[in-house]
C-alpha positions as CSV (number, residue, x, y, z in Angstrom):
1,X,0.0,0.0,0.0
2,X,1.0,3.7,-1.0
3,X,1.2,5.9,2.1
4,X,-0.9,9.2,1.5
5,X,-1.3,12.0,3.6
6,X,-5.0,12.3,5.4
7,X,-5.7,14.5,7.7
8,X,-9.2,13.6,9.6
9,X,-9.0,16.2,11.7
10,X,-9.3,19.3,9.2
11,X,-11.3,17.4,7.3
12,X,-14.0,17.4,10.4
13,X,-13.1,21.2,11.2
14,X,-14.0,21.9,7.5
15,X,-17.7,19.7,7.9
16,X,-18.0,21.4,11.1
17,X,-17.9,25.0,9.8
18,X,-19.9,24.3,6.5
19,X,-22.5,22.5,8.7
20,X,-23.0,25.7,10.8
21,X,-22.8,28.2,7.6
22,X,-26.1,26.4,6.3
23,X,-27.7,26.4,9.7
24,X,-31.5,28.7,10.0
25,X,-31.6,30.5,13.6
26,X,-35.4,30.5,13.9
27,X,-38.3,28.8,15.3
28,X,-41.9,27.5,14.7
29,X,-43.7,30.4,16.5
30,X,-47.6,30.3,17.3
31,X,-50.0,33.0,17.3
32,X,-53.1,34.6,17.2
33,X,-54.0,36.8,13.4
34,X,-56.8,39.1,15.0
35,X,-55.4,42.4,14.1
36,X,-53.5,43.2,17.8
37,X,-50.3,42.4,16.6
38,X,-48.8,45.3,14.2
39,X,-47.9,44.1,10.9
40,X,-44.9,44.8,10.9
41,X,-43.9,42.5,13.9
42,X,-45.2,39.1,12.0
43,X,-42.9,40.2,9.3
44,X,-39.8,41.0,11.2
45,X,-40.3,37.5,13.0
46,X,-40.9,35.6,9.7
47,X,-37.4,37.9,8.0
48,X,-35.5,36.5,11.0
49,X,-35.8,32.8,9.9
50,X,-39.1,31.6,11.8
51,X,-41.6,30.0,10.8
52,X,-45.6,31.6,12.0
53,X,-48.4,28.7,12.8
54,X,-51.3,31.7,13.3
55,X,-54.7,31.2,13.8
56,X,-57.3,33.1,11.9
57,X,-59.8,34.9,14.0
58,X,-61.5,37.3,11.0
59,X,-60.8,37.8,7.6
60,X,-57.6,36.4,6.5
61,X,-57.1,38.5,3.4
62,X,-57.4,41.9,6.1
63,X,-55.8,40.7,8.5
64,X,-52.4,39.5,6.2
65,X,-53.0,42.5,4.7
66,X,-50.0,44.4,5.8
67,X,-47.8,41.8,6.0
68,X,-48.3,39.5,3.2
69,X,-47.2,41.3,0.4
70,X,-44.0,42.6,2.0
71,X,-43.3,38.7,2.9
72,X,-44.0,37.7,-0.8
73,X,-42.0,40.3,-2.0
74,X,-38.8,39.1,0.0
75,X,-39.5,35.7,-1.3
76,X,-41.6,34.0,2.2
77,X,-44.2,31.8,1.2
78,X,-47.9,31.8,2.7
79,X,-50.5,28.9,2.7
80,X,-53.7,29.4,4.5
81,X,-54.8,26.2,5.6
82,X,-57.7,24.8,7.9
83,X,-57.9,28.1,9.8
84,X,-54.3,28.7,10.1
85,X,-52.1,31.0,7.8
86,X,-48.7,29.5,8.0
87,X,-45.8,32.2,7.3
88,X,-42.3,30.6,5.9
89,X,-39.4,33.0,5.6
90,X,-37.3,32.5,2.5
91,X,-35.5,29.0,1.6
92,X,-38.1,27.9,3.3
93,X,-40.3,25.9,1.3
94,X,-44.4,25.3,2.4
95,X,-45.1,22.0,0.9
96,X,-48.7,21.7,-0.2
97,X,-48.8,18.2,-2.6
98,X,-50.6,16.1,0.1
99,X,-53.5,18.6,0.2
């Protein structure tokens, strides 16, 4: 056998460090769409990487009114489902085939 240099140990370190790079700092985050919470909150939450489970209490197209664009517009995703508008950020995808 040929003897070849390997170094495991920067090999890990580089894994290590690309691992982190693709990490998303956010969270699933539940709510309540009735119109109390300004706008611009749910979109700053959403911008920051989380993901919003909110429930519906009124008219969804109002209520995402001032939100939903802005979120489309930075590439987020919205489904309103069974009650619920969900919120992705971008990179995010919302996958709706099973519906």
């Amino acid at each position: 056998m040929s003897d070849f240099d390997l170094d495991l140990r920067a090999v890990e370190d580089h894994l290590e460090d690309e691992e982190a790079e693709g990490e998303m700092a956010g969270s699933i985050r539940l709510g309540v769409l009735d119109g109390t919470t300004p706008s611009r909150e749910w979109h700053d939450a959403v911008m920051s990487g989380n993901v919003l489970v909110l429930d519906v209490q009124g008219d969804v197209n109002e209520l995402a009114a001032g939100f939903a664009r802005d979120v489309r517009e930075d590439d987020g995703e919205l489904v309103h489902f069974r009650g619920f508008l969900i919120v992705a950020p971008p990179g995010i995808e919302i996958d709706t085939s099973d519906l």
